[in-house]
Wavefront OBJ file of the C-alpha trace (Angstrom):
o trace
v 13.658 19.215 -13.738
v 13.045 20.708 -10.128
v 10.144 19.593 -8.427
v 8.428 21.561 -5.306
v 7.558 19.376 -2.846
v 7.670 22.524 0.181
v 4.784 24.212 -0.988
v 2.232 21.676 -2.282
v -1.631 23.056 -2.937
v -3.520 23.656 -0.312
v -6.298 21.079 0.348
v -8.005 22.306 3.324
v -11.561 23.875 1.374
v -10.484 21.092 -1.367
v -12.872 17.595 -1.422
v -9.918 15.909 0.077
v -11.518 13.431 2.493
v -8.037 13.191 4.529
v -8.480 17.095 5.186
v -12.140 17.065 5.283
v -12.121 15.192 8.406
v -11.237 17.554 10.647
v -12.392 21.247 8.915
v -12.478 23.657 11.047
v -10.684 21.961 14.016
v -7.555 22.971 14.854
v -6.196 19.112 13.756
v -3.515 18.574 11.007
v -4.291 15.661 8.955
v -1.776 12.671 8.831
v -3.995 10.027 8.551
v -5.227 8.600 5.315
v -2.903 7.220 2.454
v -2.658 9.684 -0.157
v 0.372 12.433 -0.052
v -0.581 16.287 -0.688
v 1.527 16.537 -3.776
v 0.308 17.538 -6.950
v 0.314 14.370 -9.569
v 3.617 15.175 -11.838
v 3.701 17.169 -14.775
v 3.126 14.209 -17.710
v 0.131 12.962 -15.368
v -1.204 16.354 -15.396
v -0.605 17.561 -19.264
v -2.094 13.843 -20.612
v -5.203 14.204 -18.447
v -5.652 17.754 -19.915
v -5.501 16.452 -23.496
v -7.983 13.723 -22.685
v -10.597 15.923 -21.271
v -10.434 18.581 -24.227
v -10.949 15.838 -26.776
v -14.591 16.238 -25.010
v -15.779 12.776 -25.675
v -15.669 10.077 -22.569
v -17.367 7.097 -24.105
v -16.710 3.721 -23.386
v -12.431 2.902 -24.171
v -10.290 -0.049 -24.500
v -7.075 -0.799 -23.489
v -4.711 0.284 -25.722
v -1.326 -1.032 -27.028
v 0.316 2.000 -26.094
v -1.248 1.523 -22.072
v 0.368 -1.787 -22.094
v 3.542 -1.221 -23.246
v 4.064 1.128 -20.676
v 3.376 -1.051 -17.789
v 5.173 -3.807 -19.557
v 8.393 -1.532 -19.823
v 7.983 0.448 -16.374
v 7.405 -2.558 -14.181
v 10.592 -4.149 -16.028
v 12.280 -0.320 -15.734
v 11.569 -0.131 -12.484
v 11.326 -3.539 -10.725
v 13.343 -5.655 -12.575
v 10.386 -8.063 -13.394
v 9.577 -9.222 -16.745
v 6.177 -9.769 -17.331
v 3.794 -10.336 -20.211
v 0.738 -8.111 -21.655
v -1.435 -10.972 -21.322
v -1.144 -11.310 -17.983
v -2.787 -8.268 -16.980
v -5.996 -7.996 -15.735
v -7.610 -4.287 -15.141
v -9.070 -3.469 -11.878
v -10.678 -0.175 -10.286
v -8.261 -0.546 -7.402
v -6.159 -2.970 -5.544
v -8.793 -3.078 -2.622
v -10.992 -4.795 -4.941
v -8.452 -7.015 -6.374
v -7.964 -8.897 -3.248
v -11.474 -9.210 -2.422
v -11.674 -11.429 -5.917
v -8.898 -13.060 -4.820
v -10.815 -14.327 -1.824
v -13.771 -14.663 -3.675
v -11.438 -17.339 -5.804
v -9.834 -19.467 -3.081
v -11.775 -22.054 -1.741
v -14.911 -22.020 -0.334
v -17.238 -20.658 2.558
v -15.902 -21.444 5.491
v -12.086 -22.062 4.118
v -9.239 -19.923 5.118
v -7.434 -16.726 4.716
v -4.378 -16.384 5.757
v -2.499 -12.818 6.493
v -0.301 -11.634 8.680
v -1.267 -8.439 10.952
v -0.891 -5.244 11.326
v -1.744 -5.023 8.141
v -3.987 -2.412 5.944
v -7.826 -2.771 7.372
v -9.420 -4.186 4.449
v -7.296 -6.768 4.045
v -8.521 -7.943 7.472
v -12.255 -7.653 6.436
v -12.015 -9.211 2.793
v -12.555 -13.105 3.990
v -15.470 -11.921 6.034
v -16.943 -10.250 3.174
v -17.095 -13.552 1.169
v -17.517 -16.189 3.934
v -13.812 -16.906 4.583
v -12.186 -17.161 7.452
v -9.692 -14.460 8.732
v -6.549 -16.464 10.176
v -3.500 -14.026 11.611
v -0.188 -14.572 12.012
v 1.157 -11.562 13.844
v 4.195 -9.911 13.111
v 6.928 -9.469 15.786
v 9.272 -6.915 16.452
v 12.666 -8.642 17.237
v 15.983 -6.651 17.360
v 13.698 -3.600 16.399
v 12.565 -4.631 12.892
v 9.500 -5.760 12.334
v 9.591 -9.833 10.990
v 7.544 -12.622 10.844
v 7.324 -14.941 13.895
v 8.088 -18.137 11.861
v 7.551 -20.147 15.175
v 4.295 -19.195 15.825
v 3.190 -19.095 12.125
v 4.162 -23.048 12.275
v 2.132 -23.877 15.190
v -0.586 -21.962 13.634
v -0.685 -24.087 10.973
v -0.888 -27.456 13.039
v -4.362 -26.159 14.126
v -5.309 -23.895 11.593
v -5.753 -24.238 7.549
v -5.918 -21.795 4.731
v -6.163 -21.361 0.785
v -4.984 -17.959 0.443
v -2.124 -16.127 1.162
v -2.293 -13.123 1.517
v 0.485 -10.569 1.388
v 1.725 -7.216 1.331
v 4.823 -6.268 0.459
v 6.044 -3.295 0.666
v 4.260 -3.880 4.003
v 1.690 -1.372 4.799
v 1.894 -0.002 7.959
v 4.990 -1.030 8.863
v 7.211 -0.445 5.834
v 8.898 -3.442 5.422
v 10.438 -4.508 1.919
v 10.362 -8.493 2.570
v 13.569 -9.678 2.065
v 14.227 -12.315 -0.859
v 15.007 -15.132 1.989
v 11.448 -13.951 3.858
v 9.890 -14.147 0.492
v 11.149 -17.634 -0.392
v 10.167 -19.312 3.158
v 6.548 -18.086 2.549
v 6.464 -19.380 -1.067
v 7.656 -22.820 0.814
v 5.149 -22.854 2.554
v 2.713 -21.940 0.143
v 3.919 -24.578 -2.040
v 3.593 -27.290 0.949
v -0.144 -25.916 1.843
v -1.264 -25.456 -1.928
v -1.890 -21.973 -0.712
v -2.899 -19.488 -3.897
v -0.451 -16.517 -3.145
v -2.334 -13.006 -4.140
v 0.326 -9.784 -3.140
v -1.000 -6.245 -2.776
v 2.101 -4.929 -4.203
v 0.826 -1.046 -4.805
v 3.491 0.705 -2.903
v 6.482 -1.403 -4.954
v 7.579 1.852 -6.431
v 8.058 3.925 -2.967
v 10.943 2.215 -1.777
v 12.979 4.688 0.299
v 15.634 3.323 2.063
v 18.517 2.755 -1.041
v 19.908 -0.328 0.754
v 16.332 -2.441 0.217
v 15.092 -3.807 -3.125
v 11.392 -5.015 -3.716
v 10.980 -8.084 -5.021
v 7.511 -9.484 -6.429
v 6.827 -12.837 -4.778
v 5.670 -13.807 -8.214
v 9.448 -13.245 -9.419
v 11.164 -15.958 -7.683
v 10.549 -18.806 -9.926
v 7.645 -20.214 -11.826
v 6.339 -22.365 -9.689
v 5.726 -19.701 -7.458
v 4.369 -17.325 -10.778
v 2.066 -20.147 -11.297
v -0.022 -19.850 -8.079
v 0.328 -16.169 -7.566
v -1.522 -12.922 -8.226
v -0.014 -9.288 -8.077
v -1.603 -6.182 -7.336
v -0.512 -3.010 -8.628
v -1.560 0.400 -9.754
v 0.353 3.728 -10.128
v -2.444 5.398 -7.368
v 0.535 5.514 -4.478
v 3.649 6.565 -6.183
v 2.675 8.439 -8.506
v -0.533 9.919 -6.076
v -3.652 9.384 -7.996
v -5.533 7.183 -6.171
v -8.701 8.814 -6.505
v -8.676 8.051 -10.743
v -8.955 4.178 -10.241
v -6.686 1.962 -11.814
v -4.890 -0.930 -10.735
v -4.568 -4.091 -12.537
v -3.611 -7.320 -11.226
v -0.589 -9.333 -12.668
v -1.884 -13.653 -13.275
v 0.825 -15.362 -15.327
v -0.946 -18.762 -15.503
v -3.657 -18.883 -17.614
v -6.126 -21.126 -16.026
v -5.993 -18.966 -12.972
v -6.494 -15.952 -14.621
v -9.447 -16.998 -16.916
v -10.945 -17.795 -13.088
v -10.081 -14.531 -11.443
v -12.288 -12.777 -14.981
v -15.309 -14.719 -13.980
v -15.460 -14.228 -10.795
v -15.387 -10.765 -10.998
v -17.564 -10.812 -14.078
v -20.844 -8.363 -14.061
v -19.411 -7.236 -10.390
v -16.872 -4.759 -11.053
v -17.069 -1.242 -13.402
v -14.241 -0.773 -16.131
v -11.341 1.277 -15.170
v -12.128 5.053 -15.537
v -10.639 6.330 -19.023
v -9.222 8.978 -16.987
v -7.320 6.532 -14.783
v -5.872 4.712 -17.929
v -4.840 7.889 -19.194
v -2.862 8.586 -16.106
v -1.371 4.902 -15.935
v -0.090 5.494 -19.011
v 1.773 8.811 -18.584
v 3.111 7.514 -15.440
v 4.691 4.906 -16.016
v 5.828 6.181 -19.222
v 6.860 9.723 -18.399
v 6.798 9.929 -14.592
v 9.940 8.506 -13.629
v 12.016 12.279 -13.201
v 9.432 13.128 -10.597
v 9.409 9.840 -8.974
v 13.046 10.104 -8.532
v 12.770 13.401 -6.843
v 9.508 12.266 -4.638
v 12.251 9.527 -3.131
v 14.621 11.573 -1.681
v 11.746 14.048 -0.012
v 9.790 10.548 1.534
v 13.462 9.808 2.784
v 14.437 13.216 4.442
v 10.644 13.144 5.970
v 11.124 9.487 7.464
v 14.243 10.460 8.831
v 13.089 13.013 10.983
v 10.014 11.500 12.018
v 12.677 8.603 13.203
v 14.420 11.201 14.194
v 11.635 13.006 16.570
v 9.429 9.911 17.648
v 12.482 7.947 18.889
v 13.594 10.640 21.103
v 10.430 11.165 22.757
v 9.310 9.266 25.966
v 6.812 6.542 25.717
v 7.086 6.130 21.218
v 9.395 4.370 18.998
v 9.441 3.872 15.444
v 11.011 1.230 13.395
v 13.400 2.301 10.281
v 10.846 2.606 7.152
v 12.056 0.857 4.435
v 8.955 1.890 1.893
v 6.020 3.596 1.736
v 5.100 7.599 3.395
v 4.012 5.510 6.356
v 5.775 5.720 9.642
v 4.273 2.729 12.031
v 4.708 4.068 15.521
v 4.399 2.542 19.003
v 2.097 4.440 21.447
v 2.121 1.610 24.263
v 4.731 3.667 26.466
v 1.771 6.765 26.727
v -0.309 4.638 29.099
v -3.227 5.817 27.455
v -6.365 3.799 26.628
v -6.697 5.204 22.841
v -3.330 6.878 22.148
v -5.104 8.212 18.472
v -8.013 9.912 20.482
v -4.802 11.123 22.820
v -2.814 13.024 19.873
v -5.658 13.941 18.141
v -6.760 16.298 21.539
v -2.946 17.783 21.008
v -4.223 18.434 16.852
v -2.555 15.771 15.161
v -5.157 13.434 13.470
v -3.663 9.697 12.430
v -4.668 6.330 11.704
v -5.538 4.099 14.548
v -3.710 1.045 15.276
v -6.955 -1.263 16.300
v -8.093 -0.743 12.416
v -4.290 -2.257 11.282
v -5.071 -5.559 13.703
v -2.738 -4.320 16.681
v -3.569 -1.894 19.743
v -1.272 0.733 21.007
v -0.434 1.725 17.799
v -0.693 4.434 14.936
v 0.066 5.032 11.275
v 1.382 8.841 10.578
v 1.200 9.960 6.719
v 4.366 11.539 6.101
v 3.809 12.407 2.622
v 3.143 16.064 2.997
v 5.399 19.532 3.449
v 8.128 19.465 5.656
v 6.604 22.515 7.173
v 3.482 20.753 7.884
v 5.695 17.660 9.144
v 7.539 19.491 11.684
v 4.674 21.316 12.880
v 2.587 17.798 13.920
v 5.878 16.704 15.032
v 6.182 19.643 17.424
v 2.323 18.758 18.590
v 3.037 15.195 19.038
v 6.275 15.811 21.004
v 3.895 18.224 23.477
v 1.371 15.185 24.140
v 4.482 12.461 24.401
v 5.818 15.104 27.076
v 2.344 15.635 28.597
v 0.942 12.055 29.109
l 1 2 3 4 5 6 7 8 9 10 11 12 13 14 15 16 17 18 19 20 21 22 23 24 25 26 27 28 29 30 31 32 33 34 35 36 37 38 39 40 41 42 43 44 45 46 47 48 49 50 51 52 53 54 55 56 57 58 59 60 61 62 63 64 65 66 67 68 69 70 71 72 73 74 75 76 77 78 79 80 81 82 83 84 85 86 87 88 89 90 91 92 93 94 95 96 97 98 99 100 101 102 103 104 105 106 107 108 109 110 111 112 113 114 115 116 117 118 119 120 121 122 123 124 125 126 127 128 129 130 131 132 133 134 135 136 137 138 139 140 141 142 143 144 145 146 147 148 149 150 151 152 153 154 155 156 157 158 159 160 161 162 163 164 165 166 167 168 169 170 171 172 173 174 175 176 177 178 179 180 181 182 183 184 185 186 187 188 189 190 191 192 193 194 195 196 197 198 199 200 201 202 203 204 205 206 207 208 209 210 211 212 213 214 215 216 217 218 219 220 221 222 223 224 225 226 227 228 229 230 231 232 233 234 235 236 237 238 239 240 241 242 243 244 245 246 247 248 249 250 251 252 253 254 255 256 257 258 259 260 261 262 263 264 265 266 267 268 269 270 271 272 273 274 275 276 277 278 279 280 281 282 283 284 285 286 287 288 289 290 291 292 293 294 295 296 297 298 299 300 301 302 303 304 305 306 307 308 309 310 311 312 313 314 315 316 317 318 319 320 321 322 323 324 325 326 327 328 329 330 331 332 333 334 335 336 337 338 339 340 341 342 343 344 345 346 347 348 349 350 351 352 353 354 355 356 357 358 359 360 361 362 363 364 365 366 367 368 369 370 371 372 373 374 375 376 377 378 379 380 381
């Protein structure tokens, strides 16, 4: 089945808060992390049959749901898991913030590894915990983790949580099974609980890269980790809430309930409804969605590399291109493209300076066109 991805609806008079932001300024919006596409077809149809049953009360989670997580993550990701490891969340975002909730105690530390997406950098302040960074470094032009430094960091600095994201949002790394594996060493030498915001596992663009879940390596590593997922980025509903968190061991799990016990709402029955056709029915439009997020990155590559004072890394996952502003000599280079109508993420919320996150997931129309604006300002500064 063809899918349109040139003409998506227009949002601009819509409640999109990515497009609300700038109404009625001359700014296209490339900012915020959800893509202009319409949800596919099954999504769409199985939420239409929900809401003309005309009854919302209170649901469960039903065998059917299940299953097709079970089967899609396995489908998908090559990862075997169990039903009764699930545990249903209103979003990922939440997840983690249990997860520091969990680990330790006031005072105690998180560990994660910057840029990285902003409220991952203000969950262990939320709860008491302590925020420690290990940078990322660009070496050969591919963003890695500076082992070196991460070891000194740990002479002087302790943690209890890991936490990761992979893919890597904004940077778009798929960590490597070898990265992977030196992490869960050290996690296993620290006693570090591992929890992985996994939710943009199914937007892996580049066909040479594989995602692996952390949790997949072995069981000793299963044991002491906790997955996040949720079908809001690949299959772009977000906005319905639901994401669930993957806890093979037991003990752990049983925790991670009651601690979020009386603090979190159920999963919108609208939002299960989704999960279900996705991951069920939505692979045919997921498998077109790839190739478009591939063409896209390749020209913003493409563009940003050629202009003078930006680079751009390959993207390896994700609609998120991760692009170096430091060669502008400008003070706030997101305040600088958004005077030439191009509105992104700042760096400074991702951890690092000099920086910005462009949301490729849109019309290749309205790609080239911001494109064209941010060539103008890398040509003007």
């Amino acid at each position: 089945m063809p899918f349109n991805f040139d003409t998506p609806p227009d949002r601009s008079h819509s409640d999109s808060l990515k497009w609300h932001r700038y109404a009625g300024r001359d700014i296209l919006p490339l900012w915020v992390a959800d893509m202009d596409f319409a949800a596919p077809p099954p999504v769409l149809s199985a939420l239409q049959q929900r809401i003309e049953h005309g009854v919302f009360g209170y649901a469960y989670h039903r065998e059917s749901l299940l299953d097709a997580v079970v089967s899609g993550i396995a489908r998908d990701h090559h990862w075997q898991i169990e039903p009764e490891w699930i545990v249903w969340l209103p979003g990922v975002v939440q997840g983690f913030n249990l997860a520091c909730r969990l680990a330790g105690e006031p005072g105690d530390g998180v560990l994660t590894f910057p840029p990285i997406y902003p409220p991952m950098l203000l969950a262990p302040g939320n709860h008491e915990r302590r925020l420690v960074r290990s940078d990322l470094i660009l070496a050969g032009g591919r963003w890695e983790y500076d082992w070196d430094g991460l070891d000194a960091l740990l002479e002087t600095q302790s943690a209890n949580l890991l936490l990761l994201c992979n893919p890597h949002n904004p940077v778009g790394r798929v960590w490597s099974r070898e990265e992977l594996t030196r992490l869960a060493w050290h996690a296993e030498k620290n006693d570090w609980l591992i929890c992985s915001d996994d939710i943009h596992c199914g937007l892996v663009i580049d066909p040479t890269q594989r995602y692996i879940p952390i949790a997949s390596l072995d069981e000793a590593v299963a044991q002491r980790s906790i997955t996040l997922m949720a079908p809001s980025k690949t299959w772009n509903i977000p906005a319905l809430g639901c994401a669930f968190a993957v806890i093979p061991n037991a003990s752990l799990r049983k925790q991670y309930l009651a601690t979020g016990r009386g603090l979190l709402p159920d999963v919108n029955v609208l939002g299960l409804v989704a999960a279900e056709a996705a991951y069920r029915e939505g692979g045919a439009w997921r498998a077109a969605l790839l190739p478009y997020l591939r063409s896209n990155a390749q020209r913003v590559h493409e563009v940003i590399n050629s202009l003078p004072g930006l680079s751009c890394t390959d993207i390896e996952a994700t609609y998120l291109a991760w692009i170096d502003c430091r060669g502008l000599n400008q003070p706030n280079p997101q305040k600088y493209l958004e005077l030439h109508g191009v509105g992104l993420s700042d760096g400074r919320d991702f951890g690092m300076d000099g920086f910005v996150r462009l949301n490729f997931g849109c019309s290749r129309k309205l790609l080239d066109e911001a494109l064209r604006r941010i060539s103008l300002a890398a040509l003007a500064a």
